[in-house]
N, C-alpha and C positions, 0 to 999 in steps of 0.2 A: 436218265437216258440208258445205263446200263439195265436198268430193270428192262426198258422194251426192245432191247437186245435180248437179253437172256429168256424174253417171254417170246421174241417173236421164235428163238433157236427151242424153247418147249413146246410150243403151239405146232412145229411144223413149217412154218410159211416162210418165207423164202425173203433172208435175210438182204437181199439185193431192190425186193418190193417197196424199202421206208426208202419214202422219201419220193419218191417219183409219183406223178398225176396218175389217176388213173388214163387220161389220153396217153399216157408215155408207158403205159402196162399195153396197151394194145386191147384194153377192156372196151367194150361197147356201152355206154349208159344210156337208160332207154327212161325216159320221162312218165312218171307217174302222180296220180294225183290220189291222195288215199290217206287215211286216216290208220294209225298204227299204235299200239300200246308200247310204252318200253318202261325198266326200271334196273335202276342200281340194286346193285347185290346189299342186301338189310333193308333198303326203303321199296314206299309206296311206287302204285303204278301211276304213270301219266301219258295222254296224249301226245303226238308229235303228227305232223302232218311230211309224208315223204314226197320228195321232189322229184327222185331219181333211183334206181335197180339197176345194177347189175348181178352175175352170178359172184361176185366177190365182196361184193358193198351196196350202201347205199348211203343219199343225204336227206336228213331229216332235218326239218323247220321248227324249233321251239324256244318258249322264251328262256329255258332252262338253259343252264350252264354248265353240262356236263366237261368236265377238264379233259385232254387229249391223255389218251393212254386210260380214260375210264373203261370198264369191262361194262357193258349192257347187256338185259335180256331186252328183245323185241318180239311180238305177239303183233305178227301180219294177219289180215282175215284169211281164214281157213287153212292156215296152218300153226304148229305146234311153236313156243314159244323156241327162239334163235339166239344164240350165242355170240355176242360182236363185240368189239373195241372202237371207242371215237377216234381217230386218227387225226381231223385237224378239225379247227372251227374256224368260221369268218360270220361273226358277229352273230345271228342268231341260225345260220345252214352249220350242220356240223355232216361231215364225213366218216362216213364208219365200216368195218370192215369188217362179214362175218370169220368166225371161227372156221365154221366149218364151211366152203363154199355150196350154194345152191347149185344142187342140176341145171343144166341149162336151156334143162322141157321146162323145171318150175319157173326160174326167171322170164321165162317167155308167155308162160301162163298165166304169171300175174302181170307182167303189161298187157297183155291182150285184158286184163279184168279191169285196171285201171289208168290204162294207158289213154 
């Protein structure tokens, strides 16, 4: 726990955000259905199928078992590979949270693609 303290106080992001739902940030999450690459820092890429976008996160569907506080790159269609952390799982949806937030023209460009 002290690492995702000390990571959330290097990353930036606002040490007040662990721990609250994204309903309790005030986030909008907008349902999508889409096919996404991701992979751990040293390993291979795999599939995930994403459930849900916002400009701050998303939850991805896999059988993998990425452990909370993992660091992911994800490769959305038609953009450049993204920087996130999983933040919680419930069995095989995990919750993840970009590094660096998306604009929130692109978030709304990709639900409009596979929303």
């Amino acid at each position: 726990q002290d690492f995702a303290v000390n990571d959330d106080h290097i990353m930036g992001i606002s040490p007040w955000l662990r721990g609250q739902s994204m309903e309790q940030r005030g986030v909008r999450r907008d349902r999508v259905k889409c096919s996404a690459t991701i992979r751990e820092t040293g390993s291979g890429a795999f599939e995930v199928e994403l459930a849900d976008i916002s400009p701050l996160g998303f939850r991805m569907i896999t059988f993998a078992r990425p452990g909370d506080g993992t660091h992911i790159w994800v490769k959305l269609p038609g953009l450049r590979s993204l920087e996130a952390v999983v933040r919680h799982s419930d069995g095989n949806a995990h919750g993840c949270e970009f590094i660096q937030p998306l604009h929130p023209a692109v978030s709304d460009h990709l639900v409009r693609e596979w929303g």
